[in-house]
N, C-alpha and C positions, 0 to 999 in steps of 0.2 A: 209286945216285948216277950211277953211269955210264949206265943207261937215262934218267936226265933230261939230262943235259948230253949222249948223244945225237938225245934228242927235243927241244932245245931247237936244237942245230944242225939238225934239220929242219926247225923251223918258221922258224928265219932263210933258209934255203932255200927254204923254200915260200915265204914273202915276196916273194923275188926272182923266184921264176919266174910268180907270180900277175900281178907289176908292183906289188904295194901293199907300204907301206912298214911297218915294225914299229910295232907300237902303242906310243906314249910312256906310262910309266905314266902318270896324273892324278890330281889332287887329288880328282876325282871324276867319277864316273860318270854326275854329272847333266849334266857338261860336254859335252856332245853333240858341239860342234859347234867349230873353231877360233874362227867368230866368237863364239859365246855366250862361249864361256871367257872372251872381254875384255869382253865388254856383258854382267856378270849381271842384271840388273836387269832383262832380258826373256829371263832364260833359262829356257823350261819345264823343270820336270823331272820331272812327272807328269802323270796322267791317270787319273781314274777316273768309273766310273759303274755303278749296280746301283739294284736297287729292294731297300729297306729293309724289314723286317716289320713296323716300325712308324709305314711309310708307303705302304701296299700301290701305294693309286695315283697314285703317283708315282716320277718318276726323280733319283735323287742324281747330281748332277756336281760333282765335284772337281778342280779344278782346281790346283796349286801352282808355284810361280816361284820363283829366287832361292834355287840351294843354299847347302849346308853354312852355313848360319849361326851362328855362334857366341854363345851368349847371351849372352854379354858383351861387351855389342854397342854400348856407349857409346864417345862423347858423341852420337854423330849418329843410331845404331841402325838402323831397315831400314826399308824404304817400298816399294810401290810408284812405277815412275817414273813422273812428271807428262807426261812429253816425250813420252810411248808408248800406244798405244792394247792392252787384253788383250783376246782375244775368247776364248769357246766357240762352235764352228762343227756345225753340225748337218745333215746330208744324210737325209733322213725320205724320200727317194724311191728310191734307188742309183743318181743318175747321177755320183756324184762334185762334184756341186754347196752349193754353202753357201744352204740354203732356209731356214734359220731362222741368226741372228748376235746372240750375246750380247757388249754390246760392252762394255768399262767403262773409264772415263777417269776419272782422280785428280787431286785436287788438296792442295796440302799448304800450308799456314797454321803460323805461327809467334805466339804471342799476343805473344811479350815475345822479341823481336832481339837483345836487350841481357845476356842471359845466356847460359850455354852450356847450360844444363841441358834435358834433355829434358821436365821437369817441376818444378817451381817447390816443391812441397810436397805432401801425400798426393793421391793418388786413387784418389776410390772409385766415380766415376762419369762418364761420356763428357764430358758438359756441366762438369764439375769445372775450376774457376777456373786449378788448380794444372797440367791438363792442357797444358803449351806449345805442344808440336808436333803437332799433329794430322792427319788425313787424311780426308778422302770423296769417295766416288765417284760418278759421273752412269751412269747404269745407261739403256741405249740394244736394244731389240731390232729387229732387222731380218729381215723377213717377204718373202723374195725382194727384197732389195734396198728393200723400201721400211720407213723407220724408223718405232718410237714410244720412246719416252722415257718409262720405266716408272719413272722412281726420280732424284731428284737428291739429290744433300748425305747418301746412305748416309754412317753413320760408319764407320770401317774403326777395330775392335778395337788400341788401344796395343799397342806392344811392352813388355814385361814388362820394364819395370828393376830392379825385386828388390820383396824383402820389407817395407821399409822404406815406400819409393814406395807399392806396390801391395799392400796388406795381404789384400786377396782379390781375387787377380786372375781365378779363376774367374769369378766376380759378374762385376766389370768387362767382362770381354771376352764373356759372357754378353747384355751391353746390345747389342752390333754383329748381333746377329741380329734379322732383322725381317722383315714377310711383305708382300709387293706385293701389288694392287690385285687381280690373277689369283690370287692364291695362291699363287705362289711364295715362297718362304722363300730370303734371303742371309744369307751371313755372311762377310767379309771382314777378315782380319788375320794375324798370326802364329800357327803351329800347331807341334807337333813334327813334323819329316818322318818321314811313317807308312813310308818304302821301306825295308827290310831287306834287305843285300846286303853281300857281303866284297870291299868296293874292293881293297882293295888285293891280293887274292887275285888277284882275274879278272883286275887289268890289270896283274898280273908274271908274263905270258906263260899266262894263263887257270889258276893253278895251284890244285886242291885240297888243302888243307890234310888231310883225312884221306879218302882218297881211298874209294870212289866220288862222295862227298859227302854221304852221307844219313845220318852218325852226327854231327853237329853238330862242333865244332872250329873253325866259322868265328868270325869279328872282323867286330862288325859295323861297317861304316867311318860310318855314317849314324847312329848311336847317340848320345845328348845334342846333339844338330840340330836347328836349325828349319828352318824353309823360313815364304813368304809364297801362304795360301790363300783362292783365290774358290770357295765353295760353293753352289752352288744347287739349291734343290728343288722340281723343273717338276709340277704337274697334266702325265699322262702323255696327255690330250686338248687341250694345248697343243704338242704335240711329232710328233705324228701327220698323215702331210699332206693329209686331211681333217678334224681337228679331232673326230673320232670316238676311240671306245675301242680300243685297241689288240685285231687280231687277225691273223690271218693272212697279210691283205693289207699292212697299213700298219705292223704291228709293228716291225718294225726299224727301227734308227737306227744313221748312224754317226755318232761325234766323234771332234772333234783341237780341241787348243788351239793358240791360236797369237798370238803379238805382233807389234805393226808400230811399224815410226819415219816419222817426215816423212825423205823422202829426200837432205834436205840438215841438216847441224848448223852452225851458227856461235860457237866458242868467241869473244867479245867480252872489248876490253880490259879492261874492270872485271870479268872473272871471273866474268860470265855466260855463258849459253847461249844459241844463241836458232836454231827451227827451222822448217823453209821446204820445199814441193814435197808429191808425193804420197806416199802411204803405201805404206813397203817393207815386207814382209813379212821378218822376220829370224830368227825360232824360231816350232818348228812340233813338237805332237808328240800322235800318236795311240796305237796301239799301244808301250806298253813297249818298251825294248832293239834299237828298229831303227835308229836312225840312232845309235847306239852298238855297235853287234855289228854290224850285217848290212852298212849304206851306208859305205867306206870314207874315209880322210881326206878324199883330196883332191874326195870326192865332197860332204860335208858340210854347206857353207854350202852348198853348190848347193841340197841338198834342203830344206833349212830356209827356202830362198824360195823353192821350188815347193809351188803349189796342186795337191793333190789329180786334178785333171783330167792333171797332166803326168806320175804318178806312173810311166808304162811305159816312162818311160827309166833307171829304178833297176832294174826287172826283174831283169836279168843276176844283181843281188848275190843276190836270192830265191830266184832257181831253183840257185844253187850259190854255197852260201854257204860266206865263210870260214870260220866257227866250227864247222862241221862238217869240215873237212879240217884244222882246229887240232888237233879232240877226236879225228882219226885219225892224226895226227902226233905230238901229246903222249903219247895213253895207248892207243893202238893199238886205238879203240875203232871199229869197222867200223859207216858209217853209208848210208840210200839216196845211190846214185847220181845225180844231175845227170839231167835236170832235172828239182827237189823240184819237183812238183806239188801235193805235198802241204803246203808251206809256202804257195805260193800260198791254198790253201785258207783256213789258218788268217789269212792277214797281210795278204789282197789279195782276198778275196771274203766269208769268211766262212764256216761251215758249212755245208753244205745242209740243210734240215729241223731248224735251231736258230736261226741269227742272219745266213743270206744272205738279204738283203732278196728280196722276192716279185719283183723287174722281171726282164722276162725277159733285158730290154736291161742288165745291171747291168754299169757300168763299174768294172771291180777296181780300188782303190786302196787305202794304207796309212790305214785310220781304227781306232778301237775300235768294235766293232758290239757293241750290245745287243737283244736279244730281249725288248720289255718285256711279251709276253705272259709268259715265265717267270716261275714263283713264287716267294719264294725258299725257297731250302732249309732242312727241317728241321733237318737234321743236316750241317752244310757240310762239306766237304774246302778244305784252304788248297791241294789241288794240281785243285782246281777240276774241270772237263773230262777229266782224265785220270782220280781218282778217281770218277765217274759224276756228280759234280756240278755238274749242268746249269744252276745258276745263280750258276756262277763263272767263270772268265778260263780263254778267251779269251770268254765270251759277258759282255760288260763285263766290268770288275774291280771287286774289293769291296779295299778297304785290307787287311786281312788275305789276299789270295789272291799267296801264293807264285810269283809272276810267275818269279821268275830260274832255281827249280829246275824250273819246266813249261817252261819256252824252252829252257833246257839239253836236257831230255827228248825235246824233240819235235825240234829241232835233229836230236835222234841218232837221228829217229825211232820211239822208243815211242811210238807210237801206234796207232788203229787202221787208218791207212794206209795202214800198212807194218807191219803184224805181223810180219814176220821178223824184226827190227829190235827189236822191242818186247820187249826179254829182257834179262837183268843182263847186263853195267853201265849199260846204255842208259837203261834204267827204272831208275834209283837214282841218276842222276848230281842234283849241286846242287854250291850252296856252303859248307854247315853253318849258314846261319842261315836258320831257320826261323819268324820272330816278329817280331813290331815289339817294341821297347826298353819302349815305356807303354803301358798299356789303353787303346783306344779307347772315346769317349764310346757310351753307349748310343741317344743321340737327335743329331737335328742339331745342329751339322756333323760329329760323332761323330768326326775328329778328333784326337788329345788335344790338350790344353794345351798352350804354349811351356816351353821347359825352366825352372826357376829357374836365373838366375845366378849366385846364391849357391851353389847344391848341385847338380851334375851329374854324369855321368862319359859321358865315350868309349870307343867302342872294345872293347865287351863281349864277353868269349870265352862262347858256349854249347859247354856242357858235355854230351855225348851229346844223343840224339833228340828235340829238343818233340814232346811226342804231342798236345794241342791247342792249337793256334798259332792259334784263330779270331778273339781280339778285337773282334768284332763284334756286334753286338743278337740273338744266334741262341743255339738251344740247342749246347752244345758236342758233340761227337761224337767220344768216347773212343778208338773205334777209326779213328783218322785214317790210316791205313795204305793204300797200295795195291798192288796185287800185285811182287813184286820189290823192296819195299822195309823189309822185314823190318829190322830192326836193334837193335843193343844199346843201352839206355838209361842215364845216367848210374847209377855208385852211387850215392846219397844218402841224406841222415838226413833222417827226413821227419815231419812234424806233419799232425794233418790233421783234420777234422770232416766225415766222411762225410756225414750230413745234407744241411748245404749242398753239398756241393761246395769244400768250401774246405778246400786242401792248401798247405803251405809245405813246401819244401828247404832245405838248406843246398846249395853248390856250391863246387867248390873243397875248399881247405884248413880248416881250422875244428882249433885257433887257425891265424889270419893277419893281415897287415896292413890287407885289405881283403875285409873279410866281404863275400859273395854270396848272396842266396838270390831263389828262384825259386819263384811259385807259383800256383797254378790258380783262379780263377772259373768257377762255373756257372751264373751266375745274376748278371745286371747289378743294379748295385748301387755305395752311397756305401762307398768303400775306405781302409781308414786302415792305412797301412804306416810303425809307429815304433821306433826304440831306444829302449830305456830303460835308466839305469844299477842295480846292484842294490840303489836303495834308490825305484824307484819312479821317479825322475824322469824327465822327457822329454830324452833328449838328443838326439834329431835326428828329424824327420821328412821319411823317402823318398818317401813320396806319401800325397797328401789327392786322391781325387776321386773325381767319379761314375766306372763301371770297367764295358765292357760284359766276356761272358762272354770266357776265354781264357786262354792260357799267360804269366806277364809274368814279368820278371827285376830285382832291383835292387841295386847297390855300396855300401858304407858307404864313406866313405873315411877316415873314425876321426875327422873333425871334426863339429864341433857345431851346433847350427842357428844361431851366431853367429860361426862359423866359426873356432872357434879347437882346437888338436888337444887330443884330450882320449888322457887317460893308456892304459896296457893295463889287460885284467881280465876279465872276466867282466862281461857286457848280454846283453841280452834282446831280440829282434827279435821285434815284436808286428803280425798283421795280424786285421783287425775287416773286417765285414760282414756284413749284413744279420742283426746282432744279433747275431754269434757272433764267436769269438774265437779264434786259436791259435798258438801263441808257440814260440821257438825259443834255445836259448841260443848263444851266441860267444865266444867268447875272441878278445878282440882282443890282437895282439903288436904 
């Protein structure tokens, strides 16, 4: 106790003599920026991109907006804004240029004004009568500045009003995926946000819950969340800047997401809006956790309206970073000295000999670079790069790659850069969450679902080590370990059918009030995770869907799938896949 209350007067000290001010906790992490915090609606708060196994030639872009959404999200629910333009920006040469701009503009329609309801009566299909409020987008690409207009009147996928409404809303939001003229495949709507990270851990003074961080204990603050997602899946000879197959020369790419508003807004007397001037650039975001950890407050909106081209005036925060002199003020953890060059590498050029584009001339700035000549990999690591797995983050990211605990890591430098550096605690630091909350889909937009609003929970404590956290179309890779990061794994009572690959935990207490259990896929596949009472019947169902391979976790919360509490006793927690079966008992108090 007294080494943290005098590491915490350190870092208010460091504060004051850096000149930057103490981080405010936040609602969230995806809050980048002071201005996004007020304008969510064009707040990035992801980015990914990786080539798929079961879309070799091709690159997945993910893009997501518009955090912590709560599923219960009536009468009005979430949208894209009309008022705002969303791009995915692409640099295929490394001068720091936008040579390829995916743009998309929304428009939102009301069938019936005269109700409040988001929906009128079931739907089971885009075009559905009952559908009120709807959304599409005008899908626009720009080829060095000059446009085509690839797509008008895209449906963008409903938000999930419940069970009632939307009886299979997989199906449904299944209809918003559709393939362009090139081959490109979209899909635009509401998803679960795939980020796994312990909000409120890192921003109440960067604290790990069970320190170094690689025995699990974190909260994940992004658990039962949506967010609003544009996915695209490019032929990887559409992205290349001669139009060729990706190789040595032309392989690389970088991306950043980014939103713009017309520079003037006019709130009008009847409660309109109405907007005017040229497009401001307001949120912007490539690389993970930089304008969240590395670019300081007051620096913020600055960078969130700078292009790429001006990126060498953030420099300073790269080459000596706060988070590194936090991680040596809080837990006395010894990191390279000023100036990281070796951060430069990873957040402002790229790798040499994996994902720094071929120009010789190549102007460093903050994008995510991918290497679409790599494969992907057989056997993934979620800690990507640092585990040898060359076709994970930083060379793109895949939804499953462990972004918070490799930023941590290499922050401290473990890396190969600084090998000195690269030794416990350095190599073992995280947050203890290790996993996204829901399987991700096995095919496009792979994804998962929006949460049910009827049946969710927040805020999920993992209990000891995920050993695989892949969630992804991959075979999983048992020994997900990388050097230094050894550790103990929950006790649990465990079910399992070796065959498949299909294991269940209990977690936690068992009896409790709110049964937990956790458990493993090897094999993508349709996943049925239910209670049952002990006479057979179904009392609740935690998840119905397609499930690619991985580690997943889910809460009972003692209510029903009609939502009403149902008494203590003894149930049955049953998970099914690809023909098989294995079941677990509870005692609920």
């Amino acid at each position: 106790m007294q080494r943290r209350a005098a590491a915490t007067a350190a870092i208010l000290a460091l504060a004051l003599l850096t000149g930057f001010a103490t981080p405010p906790v936040r609602a969230s992490s995806h809050s980048e920026a002071p201005g996004t915090s007020k304008d969510r609606l064009i707040d990035d708060t992801d980015l990914y991109a990786w080539v798929s196994p079961d879309a070799g030639d091709k690159v997945t872009i993910v893009g997501n907006w518009v955090p912590l959404l709560e599923p219960n999200g009536g009468p009005n629910f979430y949208g894209f804004d009309d008022d705002a333009f969303y791009y995915m920006n692409i640099d295929n040469v490394g001068d720091a240029q936008d040579h390829i701009r995916y743009q998309f503009k929304f428009t939102t329609t009301r069938q019936n004004p005269n109700t409040f309801l988001y929906n009128t009566g079931v739907v089971r299909s885009l075009s559905d009568a009952a559908l009120n409020v709807r959304q599409t987008c005008t899908v626009t690409r720009y080829d060095d500045g000059a446009p085509t207009v690839l797509a008008t009147d895209i449906p963008v996928a409903p938000n999930f009003v419940g069970p009632a409404s939307m009886p299979d809303y997989d199906a449904l939001a299944a209809q918003a995926v559709r393939t362009l003229g090139d081959g490109t495949k979209i899909f635009i709507g509401p998803r679960d946000d795939p980020f796994f990270v312990d909000l409120a851990a890192i921003f109440d003074l960067l604290t790990i819950r069970k320190v170094p961080g690689n025995k699990g204990k974190g909260v994940d603050g992004l658990g039962g969340f949506n967010c609003l997602t544009i996915a695209i899946q490019v032929p990887k000879t559409r992205l290349t800047r001669d139009g060729k197959a990706p190789n040595a020369d032309n392989g690389v790419i970088g991306i950043y997401d980014s939103a713009v508003r017309p520079a003037v807004r006019t709130l009008n007397a009847d409660g309109t809006r109405s907007t005017s001037g040229p497009e401001v650039q307001v949120s912007r975001l490539g690389m993970p956790l930089v304008n969240e950890v590395v670019i300081p407050l007051g620096q913020k909106d600055r960078f969130n309206a700078t292009k790429p081209t001006g990126d060498g005036a953030f420099l300073p925060f790269v080459v000596d970073p706060e988070l590194a002199r936090l991680l040596t003020a809080l837990y006395g953890i010894a990191t390279p000295a000023a100036p990281r060059n070796d951060l430069v590498t990873v957040f402002l050029t790229g790798i040499p000999g994996l994902n720094q584009p071929a120009n010789p001339n190549q102007v460093p700035c903050e994008m995510l670079r991918l290497n679409m000549t790599t494969p992907p990999a057989r056997r993934p690591s979620r800690f990507g790069i640092l585990a040898g797995d060359v076709a994970g983050f930083p060379n793109g990211r895949r939804p499953f790659d462990d972004v918070v605990d490799i930023a941590e890591r290499v922050v401290a430098g473990a890396t190969p850069f600084t090998p000195d550096f690269n030794v416990a605690p350095n190599n073992q630091l995280g947050d203890g969450i290790d996993s996204n909350d829901r399987p991700f889909l096995p095919c496009f937009p792979y994804l998962a679902p929006p949460h049910n609003p009827f049946a969710h929970n927040h805020h999920r404590e993992q209990r000891g080590r995920v050993v695989k956290g892949h969630g992804a179309a991959f075979d999983a890779n048992p020994n997900d370990v990388i050097e230094g990061d050894e550790s103990e794994v929950a006790s649990v009572d465990s079910a399992s059918d070796g065959a498949l690959g299909l294991a269940m935990r209990m977690q936690g207490a068992n009896p409790g009030p709110r049964p937990r259990v956790e458990f493993d896929l090897l094999a993508a596949g349709r996943v049925s995770l239910k209670v049952y009472d002990v006479q057979g019947r179904v009392v609740r169902t935690l998840l119905e869907q397609d499930a690619a391979p991985g580690t997943f976790g889910a809460q009972w919360d003692g209510l029903s799938d009609d939502g009403a509490r149902v008494g203590p006793g003894l149930y049955f927690v049953r998970l099914q896949a690809g023909g098989r079966t294995t079941e677990k008992k509870v005692m609920l108090q």
